[in-house]
N, CA, C and O atoms as a GROMACS GRO file, in nm:
protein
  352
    1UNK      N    1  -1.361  -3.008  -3.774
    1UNK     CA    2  -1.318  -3.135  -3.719
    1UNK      C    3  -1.240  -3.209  -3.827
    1UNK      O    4  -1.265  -3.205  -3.947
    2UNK      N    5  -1.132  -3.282  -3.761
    2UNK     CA    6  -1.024  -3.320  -3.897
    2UNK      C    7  -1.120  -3.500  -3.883
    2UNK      O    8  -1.177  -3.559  -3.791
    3UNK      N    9  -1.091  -3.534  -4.044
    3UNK     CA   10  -1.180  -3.710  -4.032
    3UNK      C   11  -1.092  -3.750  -3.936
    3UNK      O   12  -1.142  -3.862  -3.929
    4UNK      N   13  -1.002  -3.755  -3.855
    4UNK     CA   14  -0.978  -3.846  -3.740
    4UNK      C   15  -0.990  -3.818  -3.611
    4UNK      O   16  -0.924  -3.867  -3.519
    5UNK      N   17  -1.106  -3.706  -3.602
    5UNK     CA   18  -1.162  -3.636  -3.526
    5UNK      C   19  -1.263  -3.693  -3.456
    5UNK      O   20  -1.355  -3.677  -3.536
    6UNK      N   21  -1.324  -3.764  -3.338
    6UNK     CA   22  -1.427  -3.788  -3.346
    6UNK      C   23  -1.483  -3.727  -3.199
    6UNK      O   24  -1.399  -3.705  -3.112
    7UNK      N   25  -1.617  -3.701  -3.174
    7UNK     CA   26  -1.706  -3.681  -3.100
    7UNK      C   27  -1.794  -3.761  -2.981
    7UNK      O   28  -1.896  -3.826  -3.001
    8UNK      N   29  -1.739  -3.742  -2.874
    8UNK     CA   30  -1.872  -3.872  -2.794
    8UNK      C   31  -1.975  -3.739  -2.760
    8UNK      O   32  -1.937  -3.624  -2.738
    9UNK      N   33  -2.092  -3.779  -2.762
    9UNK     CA   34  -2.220  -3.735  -2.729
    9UNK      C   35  -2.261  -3.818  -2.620
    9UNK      O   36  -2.261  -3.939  -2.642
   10UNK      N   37  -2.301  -3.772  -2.490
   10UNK     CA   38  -2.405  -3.844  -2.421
   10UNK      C   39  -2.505  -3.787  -2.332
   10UNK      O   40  -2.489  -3.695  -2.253
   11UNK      N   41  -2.617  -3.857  -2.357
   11UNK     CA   42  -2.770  -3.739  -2.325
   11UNK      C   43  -2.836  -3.797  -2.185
   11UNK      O   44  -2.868  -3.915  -2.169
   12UNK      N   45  -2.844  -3.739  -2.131
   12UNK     CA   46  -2.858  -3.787  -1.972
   12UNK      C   47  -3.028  -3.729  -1.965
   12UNK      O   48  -3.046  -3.607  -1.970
   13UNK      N   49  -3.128  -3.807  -1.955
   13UNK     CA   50  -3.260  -3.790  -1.940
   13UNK      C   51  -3.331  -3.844  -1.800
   13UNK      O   52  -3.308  -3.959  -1.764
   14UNK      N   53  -3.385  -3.791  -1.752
   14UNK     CA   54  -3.479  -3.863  -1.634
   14UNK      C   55  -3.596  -3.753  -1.580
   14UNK      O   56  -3.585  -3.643  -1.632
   15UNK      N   57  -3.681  -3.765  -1.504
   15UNK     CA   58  -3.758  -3.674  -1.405
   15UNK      C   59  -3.700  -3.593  -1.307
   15UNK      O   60  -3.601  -3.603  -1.235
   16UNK      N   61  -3.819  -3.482  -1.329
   16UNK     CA   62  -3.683  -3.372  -1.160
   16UNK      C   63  -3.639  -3.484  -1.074
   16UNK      O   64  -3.696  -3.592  -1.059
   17UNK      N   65  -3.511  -3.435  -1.012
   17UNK     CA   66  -3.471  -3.446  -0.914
   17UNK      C   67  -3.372  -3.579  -0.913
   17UNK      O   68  -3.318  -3.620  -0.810
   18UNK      N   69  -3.353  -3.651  -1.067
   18UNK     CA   70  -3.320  -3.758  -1.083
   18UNK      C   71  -3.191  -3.738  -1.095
   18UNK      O   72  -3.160  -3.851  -1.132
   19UNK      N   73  -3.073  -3.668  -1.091
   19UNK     CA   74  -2.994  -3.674  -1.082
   19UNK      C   75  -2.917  -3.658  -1.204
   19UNK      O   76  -2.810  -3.716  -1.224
   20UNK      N   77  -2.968  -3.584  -1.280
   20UNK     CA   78  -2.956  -3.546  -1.420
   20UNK      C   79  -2.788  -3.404  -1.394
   20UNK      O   80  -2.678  -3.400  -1.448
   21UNK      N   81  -2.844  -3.329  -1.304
   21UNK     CA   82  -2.722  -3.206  -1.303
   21UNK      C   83  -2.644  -3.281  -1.223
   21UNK      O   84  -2.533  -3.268  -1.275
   22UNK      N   85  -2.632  -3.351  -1.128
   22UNK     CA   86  -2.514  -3.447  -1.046
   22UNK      C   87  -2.418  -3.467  -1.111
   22UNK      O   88  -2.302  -3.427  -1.103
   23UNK      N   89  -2.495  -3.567  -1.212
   23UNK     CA   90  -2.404  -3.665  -1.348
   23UNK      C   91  -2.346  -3.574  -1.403
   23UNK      O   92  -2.225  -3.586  -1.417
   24UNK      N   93  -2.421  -3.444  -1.455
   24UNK     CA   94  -2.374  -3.384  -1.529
   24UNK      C   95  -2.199  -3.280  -1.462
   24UNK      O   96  -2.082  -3.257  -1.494
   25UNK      N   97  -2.280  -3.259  -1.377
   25UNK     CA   98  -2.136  -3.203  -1.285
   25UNK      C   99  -2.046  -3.282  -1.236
   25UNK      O  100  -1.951  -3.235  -1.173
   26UNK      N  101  -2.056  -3.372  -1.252
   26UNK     CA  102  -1.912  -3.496  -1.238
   26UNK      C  103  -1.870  -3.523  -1.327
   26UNK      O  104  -1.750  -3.544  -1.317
   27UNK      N  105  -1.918  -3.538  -1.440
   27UNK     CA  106  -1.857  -3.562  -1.572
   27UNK      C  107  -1.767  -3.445  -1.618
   27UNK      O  108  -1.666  -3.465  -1.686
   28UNK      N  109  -1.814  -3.298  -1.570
   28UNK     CA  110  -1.778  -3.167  -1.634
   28UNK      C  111  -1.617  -3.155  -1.595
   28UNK      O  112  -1.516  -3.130  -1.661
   29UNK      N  113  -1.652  -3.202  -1.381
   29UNK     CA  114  -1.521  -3.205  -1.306
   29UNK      C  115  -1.421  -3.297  -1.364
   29UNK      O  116  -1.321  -3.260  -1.426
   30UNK      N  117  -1.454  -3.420  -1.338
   30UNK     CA  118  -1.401  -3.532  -1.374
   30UNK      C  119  -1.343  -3.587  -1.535
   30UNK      O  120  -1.287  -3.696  -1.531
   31UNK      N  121  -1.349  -3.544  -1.625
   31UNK     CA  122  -1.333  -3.609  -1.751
   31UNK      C  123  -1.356  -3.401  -1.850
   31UNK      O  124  -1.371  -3.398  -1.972
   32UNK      N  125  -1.356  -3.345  -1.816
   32UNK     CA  126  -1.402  -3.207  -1.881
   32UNK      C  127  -1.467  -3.248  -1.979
   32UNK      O  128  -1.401  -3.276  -2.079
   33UNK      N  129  -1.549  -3.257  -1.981
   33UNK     CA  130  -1.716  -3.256  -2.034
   33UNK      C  131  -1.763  -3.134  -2.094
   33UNK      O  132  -1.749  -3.046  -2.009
   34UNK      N  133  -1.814  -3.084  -2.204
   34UNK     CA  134  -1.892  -2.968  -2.216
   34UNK      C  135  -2.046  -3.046  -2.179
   34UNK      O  136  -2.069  -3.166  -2.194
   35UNK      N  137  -2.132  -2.954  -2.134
   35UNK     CA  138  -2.264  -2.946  -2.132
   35UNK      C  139  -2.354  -2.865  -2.152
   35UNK      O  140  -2.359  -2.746  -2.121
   36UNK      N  141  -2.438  -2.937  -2.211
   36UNK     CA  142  -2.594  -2.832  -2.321
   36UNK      C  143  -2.691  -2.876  -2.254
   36UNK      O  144  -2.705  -2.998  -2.244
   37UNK      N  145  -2.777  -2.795  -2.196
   37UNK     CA  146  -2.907  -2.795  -2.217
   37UNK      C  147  -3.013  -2.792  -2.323
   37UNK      O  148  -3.026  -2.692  -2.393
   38UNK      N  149  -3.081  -2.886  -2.336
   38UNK     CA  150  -3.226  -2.878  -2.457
   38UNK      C  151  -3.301  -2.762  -2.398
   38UNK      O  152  -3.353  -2.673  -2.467
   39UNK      N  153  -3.304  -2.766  -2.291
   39UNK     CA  154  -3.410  -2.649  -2.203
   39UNK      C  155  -3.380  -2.546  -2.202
   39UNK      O  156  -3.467  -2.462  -2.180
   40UNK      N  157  -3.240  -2.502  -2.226
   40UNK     CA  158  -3.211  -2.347  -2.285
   40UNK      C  159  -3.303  -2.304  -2.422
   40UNK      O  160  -3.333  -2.188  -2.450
   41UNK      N  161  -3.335  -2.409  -2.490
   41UNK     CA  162  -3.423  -2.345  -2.643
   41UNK      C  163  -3.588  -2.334  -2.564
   41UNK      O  164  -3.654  -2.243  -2.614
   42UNK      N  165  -3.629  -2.378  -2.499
   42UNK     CA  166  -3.766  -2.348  -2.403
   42UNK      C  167  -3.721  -2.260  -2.315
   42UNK      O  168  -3.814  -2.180  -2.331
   43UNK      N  169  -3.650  -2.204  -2.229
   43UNK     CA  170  -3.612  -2.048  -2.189
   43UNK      C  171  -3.625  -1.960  -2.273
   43UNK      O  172  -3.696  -1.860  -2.260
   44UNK      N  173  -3.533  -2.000  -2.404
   44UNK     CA  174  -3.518  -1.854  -2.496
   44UNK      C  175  -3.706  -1.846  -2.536
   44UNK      O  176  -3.773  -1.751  -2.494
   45UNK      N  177  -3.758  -1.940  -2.604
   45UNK     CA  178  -3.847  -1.928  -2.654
   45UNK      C  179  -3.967  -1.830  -2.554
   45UNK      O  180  -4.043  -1.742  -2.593
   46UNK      N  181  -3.949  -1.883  -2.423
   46UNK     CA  182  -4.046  -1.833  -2.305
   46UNK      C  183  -3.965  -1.669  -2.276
   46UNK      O  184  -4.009  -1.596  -2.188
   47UNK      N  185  -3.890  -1.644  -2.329
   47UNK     CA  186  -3.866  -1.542  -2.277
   47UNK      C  187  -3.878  -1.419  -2.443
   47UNK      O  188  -3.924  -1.306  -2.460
   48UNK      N  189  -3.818  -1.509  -2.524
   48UNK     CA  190  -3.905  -1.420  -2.625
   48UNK      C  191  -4.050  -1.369  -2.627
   48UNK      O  192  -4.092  -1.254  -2.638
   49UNK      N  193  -4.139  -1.523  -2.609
   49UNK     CA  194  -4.284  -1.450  -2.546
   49UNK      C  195  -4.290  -1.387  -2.452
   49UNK      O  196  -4.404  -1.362  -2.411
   50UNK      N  197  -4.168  -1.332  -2.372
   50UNK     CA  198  -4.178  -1.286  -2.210
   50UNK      C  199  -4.257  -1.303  -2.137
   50UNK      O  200  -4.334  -1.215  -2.098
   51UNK      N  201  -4.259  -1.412  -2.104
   51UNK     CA  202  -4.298  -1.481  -2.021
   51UNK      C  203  -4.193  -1.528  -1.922
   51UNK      O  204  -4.080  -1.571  -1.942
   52UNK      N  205  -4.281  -1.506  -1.773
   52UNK     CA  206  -4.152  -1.513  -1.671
   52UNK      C  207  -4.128  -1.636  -1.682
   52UNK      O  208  -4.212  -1.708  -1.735
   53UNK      N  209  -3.979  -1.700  -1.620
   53UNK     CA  210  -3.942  -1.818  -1.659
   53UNK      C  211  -3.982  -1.913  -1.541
   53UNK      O  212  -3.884  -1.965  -1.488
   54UNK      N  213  -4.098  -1.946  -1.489
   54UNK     CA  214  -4.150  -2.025  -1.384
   54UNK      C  215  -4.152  -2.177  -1.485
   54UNK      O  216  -4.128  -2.206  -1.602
   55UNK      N  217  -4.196  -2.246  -1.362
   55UNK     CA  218  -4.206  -2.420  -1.431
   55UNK      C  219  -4.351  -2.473  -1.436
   55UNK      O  220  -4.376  -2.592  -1.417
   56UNK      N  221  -4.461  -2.368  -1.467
   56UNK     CA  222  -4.562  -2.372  -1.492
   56UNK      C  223  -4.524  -2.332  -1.678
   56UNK      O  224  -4.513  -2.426  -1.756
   57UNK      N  225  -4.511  -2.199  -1.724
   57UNK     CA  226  -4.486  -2.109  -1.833
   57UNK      C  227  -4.373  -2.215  -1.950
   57UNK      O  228  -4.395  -2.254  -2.065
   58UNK      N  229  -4.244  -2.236  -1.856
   58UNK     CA  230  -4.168  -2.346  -1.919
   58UNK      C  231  -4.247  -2.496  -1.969
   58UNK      O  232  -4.224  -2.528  -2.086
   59UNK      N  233  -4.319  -2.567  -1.906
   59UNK     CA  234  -4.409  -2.663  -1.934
   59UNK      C  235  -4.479  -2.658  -2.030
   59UNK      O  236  -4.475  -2.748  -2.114
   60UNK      N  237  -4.575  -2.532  -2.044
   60UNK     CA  238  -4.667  -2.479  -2.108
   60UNK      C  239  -4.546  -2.431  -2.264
   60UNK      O  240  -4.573  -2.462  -2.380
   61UNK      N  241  -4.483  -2.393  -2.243
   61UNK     CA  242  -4.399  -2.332  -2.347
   61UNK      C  243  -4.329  -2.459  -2.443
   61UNK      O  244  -4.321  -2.465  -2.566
   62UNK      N  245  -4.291  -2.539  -2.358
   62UNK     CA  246  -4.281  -2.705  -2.487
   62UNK      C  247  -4.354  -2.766  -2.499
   62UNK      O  248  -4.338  -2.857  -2.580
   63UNK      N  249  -4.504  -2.753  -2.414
   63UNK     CA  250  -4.589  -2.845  -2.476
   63UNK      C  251  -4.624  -2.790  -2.622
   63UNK      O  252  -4.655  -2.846  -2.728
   64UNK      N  253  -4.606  -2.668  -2.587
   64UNK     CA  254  -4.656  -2.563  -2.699
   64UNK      C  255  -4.589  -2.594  -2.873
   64UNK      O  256  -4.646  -2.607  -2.982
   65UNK      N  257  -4.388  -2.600  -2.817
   65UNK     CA  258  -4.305  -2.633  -2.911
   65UNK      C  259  -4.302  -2.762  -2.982
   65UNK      O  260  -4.274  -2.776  -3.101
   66UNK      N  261  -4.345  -2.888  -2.870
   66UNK     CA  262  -4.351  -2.985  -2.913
   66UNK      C  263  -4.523  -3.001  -3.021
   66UNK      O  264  -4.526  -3.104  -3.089
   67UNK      N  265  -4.609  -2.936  -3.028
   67UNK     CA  266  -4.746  -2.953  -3.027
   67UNK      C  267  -4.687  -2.836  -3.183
   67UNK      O  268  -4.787  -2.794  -3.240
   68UNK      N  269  -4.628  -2.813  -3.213
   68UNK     CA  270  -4.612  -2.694  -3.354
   68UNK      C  271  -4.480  -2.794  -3.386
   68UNK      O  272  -4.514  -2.883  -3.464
   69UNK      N  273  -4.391  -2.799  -3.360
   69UNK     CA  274  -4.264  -2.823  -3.448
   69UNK      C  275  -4.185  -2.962  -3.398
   69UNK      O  276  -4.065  -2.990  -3.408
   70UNK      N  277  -4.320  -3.056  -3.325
   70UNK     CA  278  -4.265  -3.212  -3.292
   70UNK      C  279  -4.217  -3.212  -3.164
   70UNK      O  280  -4.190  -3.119  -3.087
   71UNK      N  281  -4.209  -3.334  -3.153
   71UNK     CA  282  -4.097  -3.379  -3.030
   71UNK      C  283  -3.998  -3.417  -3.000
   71UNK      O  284  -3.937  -3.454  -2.900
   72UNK      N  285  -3.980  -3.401  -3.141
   72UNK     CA  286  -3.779  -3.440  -3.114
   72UNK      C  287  -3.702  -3.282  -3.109
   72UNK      O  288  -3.584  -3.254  -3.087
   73UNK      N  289  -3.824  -3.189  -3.142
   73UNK     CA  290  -3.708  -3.014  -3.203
   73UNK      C  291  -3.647  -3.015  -3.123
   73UNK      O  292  -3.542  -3.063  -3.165
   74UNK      N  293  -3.631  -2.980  -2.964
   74UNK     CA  294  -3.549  -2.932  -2.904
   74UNK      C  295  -3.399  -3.041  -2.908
   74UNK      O  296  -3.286  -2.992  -2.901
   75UNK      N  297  -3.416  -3.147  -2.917
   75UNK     CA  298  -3.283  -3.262  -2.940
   75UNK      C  299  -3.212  -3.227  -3.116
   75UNK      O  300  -3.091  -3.226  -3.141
   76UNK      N  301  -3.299  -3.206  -3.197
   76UNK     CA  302  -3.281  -3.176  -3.337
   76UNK      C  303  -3.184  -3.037  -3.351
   76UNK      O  304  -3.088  -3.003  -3.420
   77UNK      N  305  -3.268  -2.977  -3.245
   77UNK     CA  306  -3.199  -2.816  -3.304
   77UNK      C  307  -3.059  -2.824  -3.198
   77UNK      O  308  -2.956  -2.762  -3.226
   78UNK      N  309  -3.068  -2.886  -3.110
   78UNK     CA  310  -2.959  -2.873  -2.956
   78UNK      C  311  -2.825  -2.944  -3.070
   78UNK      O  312  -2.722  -2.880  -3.093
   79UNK      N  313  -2.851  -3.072  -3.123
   79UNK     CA  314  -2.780  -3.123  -3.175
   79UNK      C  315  -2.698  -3.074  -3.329
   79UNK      O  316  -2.581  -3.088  -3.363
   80UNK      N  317  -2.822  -3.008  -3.405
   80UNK     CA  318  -2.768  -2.918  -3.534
   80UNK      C  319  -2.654  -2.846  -3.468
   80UNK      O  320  -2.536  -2.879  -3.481
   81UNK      N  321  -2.700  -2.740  -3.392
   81UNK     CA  322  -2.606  -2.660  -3.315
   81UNK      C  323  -2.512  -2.696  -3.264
   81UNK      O  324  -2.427  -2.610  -3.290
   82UNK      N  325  -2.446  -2.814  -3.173
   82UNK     CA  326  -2.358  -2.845  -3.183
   82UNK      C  327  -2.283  -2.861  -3.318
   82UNK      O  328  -2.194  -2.786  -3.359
   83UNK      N  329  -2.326  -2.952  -3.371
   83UNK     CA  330  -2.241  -2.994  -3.522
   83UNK      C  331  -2.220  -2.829  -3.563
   83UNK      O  332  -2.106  -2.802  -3.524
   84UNK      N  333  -2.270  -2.728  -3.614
   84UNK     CA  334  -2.219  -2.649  -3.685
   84UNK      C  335  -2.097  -2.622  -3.592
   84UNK      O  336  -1.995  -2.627  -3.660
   85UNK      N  337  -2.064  -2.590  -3.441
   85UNK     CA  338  -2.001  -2.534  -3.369
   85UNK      C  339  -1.931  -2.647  -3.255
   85UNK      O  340  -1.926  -2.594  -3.144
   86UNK      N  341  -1.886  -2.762  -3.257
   86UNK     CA  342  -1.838  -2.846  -3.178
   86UNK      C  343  -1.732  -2.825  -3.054
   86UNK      O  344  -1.616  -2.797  -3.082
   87UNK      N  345  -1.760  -2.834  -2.960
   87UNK     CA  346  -1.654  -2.869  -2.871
   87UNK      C  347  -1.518  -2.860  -2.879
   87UNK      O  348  -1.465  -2.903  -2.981
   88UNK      N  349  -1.453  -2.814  -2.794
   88UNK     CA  350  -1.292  -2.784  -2.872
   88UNK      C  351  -1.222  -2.907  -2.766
   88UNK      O  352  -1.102  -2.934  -2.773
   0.00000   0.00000   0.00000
């Protein structure tokens, strides 16, 4: 990124069904947006333990992440990862 480069970030949070992928798919259409999931690092993790990817196993699998390595990791690591590799 050149210093007159800059980045908007914005993190869209709520409960199922809240309208979290909507936003997210209007923004993607509308304005080309990239979008990340935090919940892709609780897939990989559940599927390294292979464990099928139900929303019992997923639950169980960040309470797990958050309960060993905090509650911010999955925003910490989602966000490292961007920065090394940014958006074009």
């Amino acid at each position: 990124m050149s210093p007159t480069e800059q980045h908007l970030y914005i993190g869209l949070i709520g409960l199922n069904g809240s309208g979290k992928s909507s936003v997210s798919d209007y923004l993607k259409k509308t304005y080309d947006f990239q979008a990340v999931s935090l919940s892709k690092i609780i897939r990989d993790e559940a599927t390294k333990q292979r464990l099928p990817l139900t929303r019992y196993n997923l639950i169980h699998v960040a309470n797990q992440l958050k309960k060993e390595k905090g509650s911010h990791f999955c925003a910490q690591k989602t966000f490292k990862d961007m920065s090394k590799h940014p958006f074009k």
